[in-house]
C-alpha positions in Angstrom: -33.5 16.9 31.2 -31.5 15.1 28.3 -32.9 17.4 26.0 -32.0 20.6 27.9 -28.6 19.6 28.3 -28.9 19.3 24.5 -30.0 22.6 23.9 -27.2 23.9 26.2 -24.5 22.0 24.2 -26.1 23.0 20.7 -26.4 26.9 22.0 -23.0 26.7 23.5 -21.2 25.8 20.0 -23.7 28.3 18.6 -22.0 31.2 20.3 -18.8 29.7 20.2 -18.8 28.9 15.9 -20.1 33.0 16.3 -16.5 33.9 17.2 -15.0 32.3 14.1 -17.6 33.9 11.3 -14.5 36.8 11.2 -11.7 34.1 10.9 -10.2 31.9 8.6 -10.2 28.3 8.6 -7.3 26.1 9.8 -5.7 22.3 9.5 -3.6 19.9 11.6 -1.3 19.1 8.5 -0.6 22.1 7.7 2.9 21.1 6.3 0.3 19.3 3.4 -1.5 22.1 2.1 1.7 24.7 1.3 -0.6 27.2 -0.7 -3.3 27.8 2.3 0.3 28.4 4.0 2.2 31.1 1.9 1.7 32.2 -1.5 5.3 31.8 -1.6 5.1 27.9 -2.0 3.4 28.4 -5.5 5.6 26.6 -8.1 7.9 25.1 -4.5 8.1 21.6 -5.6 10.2 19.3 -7.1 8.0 18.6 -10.3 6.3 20.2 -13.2 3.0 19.8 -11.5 1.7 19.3 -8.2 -1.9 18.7 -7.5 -2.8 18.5 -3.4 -6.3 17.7 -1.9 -6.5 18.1 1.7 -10.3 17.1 4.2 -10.9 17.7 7.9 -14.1 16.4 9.7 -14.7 17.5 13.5 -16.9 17.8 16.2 -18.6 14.7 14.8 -19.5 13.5 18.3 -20.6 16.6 19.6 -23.3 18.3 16.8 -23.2 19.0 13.3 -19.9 18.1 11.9 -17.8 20.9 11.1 -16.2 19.8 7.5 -13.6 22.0 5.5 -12.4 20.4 2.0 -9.7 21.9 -0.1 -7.9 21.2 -3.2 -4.7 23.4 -4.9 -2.9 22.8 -8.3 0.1 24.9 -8.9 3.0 24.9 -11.5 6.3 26.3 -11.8 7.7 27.9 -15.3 11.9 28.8 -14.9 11.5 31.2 -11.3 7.8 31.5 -11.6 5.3 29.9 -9.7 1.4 29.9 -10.3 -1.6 28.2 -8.1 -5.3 28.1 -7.8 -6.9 27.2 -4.2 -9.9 26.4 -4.0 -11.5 25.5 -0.6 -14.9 24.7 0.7 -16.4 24.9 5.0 -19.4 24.1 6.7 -20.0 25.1 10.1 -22.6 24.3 13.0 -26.3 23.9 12.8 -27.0 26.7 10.5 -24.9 25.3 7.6 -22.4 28.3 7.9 -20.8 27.9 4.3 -17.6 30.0 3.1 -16.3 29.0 -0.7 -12.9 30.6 -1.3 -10.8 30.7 -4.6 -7.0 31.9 -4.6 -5.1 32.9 -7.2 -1.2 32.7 -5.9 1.7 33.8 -7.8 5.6 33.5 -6.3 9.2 34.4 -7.7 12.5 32.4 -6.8 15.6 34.4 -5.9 18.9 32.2 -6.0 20.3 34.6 -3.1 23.9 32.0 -4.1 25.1 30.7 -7.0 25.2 27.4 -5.5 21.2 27.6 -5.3 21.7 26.5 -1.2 19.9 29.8 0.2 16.8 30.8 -2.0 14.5 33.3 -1.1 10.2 32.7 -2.8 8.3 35.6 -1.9 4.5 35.6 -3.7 1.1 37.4 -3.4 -2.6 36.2 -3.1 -5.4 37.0 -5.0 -8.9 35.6 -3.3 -12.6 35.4 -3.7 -14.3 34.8 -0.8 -18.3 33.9 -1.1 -20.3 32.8 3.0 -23.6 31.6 3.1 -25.9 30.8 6.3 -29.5 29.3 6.7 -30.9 31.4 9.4 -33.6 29.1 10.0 -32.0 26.2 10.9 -30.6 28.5 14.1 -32.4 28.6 17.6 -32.2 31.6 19.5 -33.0 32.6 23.4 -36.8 34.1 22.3 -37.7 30.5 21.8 -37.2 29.9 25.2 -40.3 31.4 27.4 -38.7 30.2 30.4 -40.2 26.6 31.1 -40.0 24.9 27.5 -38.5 26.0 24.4 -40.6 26.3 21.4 -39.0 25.9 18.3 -41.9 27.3 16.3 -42.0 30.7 18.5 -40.8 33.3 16.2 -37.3 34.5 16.9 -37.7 38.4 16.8 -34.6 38.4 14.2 -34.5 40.4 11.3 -32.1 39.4 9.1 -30.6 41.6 6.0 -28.9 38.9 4.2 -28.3 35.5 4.1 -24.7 35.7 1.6 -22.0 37.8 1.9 -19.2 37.9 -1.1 -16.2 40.0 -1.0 -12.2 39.2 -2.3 -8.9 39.2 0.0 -5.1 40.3 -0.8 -2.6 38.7 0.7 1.4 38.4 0.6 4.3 36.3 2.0 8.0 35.1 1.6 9.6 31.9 2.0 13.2 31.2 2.6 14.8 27.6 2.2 18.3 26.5 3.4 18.9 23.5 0.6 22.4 21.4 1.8 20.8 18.4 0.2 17.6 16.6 0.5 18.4 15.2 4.1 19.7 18.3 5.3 17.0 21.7 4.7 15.5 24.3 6.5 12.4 26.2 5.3 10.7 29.5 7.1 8.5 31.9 5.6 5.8 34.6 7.0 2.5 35.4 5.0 0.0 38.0 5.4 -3.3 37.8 4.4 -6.7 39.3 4.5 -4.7 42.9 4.0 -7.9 44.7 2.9 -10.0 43.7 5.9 -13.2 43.2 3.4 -16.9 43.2 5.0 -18.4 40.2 5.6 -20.9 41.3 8.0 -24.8 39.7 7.1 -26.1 42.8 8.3 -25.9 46.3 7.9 -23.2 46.5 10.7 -19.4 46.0 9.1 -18.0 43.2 10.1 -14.6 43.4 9.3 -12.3 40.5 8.2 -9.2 40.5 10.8 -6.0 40.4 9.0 -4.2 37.1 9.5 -0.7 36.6 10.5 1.3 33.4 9.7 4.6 32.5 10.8 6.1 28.9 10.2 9.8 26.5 10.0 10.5 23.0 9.2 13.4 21.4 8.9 15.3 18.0 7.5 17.8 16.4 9.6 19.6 13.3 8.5 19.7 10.5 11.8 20.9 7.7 10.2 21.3 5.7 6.3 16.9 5.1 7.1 16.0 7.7 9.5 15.2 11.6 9.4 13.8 13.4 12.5 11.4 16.7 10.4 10.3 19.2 13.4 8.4 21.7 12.6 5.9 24.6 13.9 3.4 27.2 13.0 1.7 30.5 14.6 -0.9 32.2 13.5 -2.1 35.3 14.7 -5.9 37.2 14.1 -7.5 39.3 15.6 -7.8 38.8 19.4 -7.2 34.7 18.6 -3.3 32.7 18.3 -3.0 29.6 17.2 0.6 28.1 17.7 0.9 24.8 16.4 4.2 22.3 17.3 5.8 19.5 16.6 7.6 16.6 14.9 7.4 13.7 12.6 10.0 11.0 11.9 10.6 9.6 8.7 11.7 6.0 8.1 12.7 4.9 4.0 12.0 1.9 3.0 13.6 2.8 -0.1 15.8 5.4 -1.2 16.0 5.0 -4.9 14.4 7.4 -6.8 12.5 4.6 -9.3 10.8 2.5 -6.2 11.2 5.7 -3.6 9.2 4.9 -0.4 9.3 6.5 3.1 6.8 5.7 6.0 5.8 8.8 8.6 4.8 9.3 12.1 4.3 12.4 14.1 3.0 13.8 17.4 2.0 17.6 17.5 0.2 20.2 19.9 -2.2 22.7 19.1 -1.6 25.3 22.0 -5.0 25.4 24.4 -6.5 22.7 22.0 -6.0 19.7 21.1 -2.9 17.2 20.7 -3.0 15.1 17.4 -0.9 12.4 16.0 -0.1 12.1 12.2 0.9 9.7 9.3 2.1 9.7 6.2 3.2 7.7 3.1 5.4 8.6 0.5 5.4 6.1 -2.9 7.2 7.8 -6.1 5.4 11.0 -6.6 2.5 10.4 -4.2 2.0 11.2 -0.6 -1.0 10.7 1.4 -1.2 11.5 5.4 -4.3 11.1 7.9 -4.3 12.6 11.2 -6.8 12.3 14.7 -7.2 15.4 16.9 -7.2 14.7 20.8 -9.4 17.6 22.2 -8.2 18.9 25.4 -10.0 21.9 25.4 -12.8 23.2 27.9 -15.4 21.6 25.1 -14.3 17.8 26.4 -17.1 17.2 28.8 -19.4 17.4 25.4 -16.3 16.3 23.2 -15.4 13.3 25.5 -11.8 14.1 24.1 -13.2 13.4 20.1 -12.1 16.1 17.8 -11.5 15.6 14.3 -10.0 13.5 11.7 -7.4 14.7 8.8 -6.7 13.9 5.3 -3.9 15.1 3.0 -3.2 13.7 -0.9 -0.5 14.8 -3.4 0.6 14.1 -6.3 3.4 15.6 -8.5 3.8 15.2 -12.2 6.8 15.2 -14.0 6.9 16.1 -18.2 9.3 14.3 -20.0 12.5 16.1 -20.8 15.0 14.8 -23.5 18.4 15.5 -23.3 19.6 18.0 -25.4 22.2 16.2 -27.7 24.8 18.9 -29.4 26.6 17.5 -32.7 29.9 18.4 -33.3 30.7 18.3 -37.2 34.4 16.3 -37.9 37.0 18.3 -39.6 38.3 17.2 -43.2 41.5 16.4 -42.4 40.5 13.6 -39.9 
């Protein structure tokens, strides 16, 4: 009897992990990975160099983990911005693999001279390579109705086992910039714009196109404190995705030598899961971890356990001496 229920769980997440071989992946902090987000945060920093390396591990107590690494480096030169993605999944029992690399490429528009309304809008540039080991996969053939036979052949034929293909994709970002206590950032991407096949058989499979809307925003409470709400939607195919929420942010010190701020959030993923985040900021480095509460139809196999987050960054900044203009004396003095 145990074992049945474990077949039911294992096929369950089978034909569930099935609906997602069209879409793309997602994270809790997404806030912490701002070139999965919009191309448009290529070269959005306060920096030379920013380097960001973000992990997710979930349904660990359930089946196979699912795991999705990433890791971005982008640059800015005057109002250009340039970024390589680079991102790695694995899915389910069959060791459903997708490796994507981005290229992503934004322009700043001072909209005022001031610099307090600018406007980043970028494009993307992917390939996307998916793998799967078809025999690692059970499927209802095995099943003769009494006992399932794992070595009973499984009357699949299978036309391929990889699938590669590249993506285009576009967004803008807009920024409100009063001071660094006091900003508001909202952008749009959208991705996947030439719906490339990534079907393992002779069928098209289309890739849906992606929509992405998100805002944040930096509110000053007191001399330590800043409330920074945020949200984010995402829309493809027949699935929506709205995730919402807020962190506080407490500094322990403001000065930009010794600069260090403590974080703590509580967010929502619509029909999901509710998570709760962390974060610590020291100089140039940040690094976050996050814990997903599932609290979808999946907890009776779940028992509420969904995955745990981590975000790193770190921004480099070159050297720049002051430029010192000599002014030459006249005789007479």
């Amino acid at each position: 009897m145990k074992r049945f229920k474990t077949l039911l769980v294992s096929f369950s997440l089978l034909i569930y992990s099935q609906h997602f071989f069209a879409q793309d992946v997602h994270w809790s902090q997404f806030n912490d990975n701002q070139l999965f987000q919009n191309p448009g945060h290529a070269g959005h920093f306060d920096g030379d160099y920013r380097f960001i390396a973000n992990y997710r591990n979930q349904w660990k107590s359930v089946t196979v983990p699912f795991s999705t690494f990433s890791m971005s480096a982008d640059a800015k030169f005057k109002n250009y911005g340039v970024g390589l993605l680079l991102s790695h999944d694995q899915a389910g029992d069959g060791k459903f693999q997708t490796v994507e690399l981005q290229g992503n490429f934004s322009r700043l528009f001072k909209l005022t001279k001031d610099s307090v309304h600018i406007l980043r809008p970028g494009v993307n540039i992917g390939l996307n390579y998916r793998q799967i080991n078809w025999n690692n996969l059970y499927f209802d053939s095995q099943y003769n109705g009494y006992v399932f036979d794992p070595t009973a052949p499984t009357n699949e034929l299978y036309q391929s086992d990889r699938k590669g293909n590249f993506s285009i994709g576009t967004g803008v970002v807009y920024e409100y910039l009063k001071n660094d206590r006091f900003k508001v950032i909202g952008g749009f991407g959208i991705y996947n714009l030439n719906q490339p096949n990534q079907g393992f058989y002779n069928e098209v499979v289309k890739r849906d196109i992606r929509f992405n809307f998100f805002g944040k925003g930096t509110f000053k409470i007191n001399q330590k404190w800043d409330v920074v709400p945020s949200f984010q939607f995402s829309n493809q195919g027949k699935y929506r995705e709205l995730l919402i929420g807020s962190s506080a942010k407490y500094y322990l010190t403001a000065k930009k030598g010794v600069y260090q701020a403590l974080y703590g959030g509580v967010w929502f993923r619509n029909r999901d899961a509710g998570y709760m985040s962390f974060g610590y900021d020291y100089k140039d480095v940040f690094v976050g971890i996050s814990y997903d509460i599932n609290l979808s139809k999946l907890v009776p196999a779940s028992r509420a356990r969904g995955g745990v987050e981590f975000a790193v960054r770190y921004i480099i900044r070159t050297f720049k001496p002051k430029k010192i203009i000599h002014r030459v004396c006249p005789d007479f003095i």
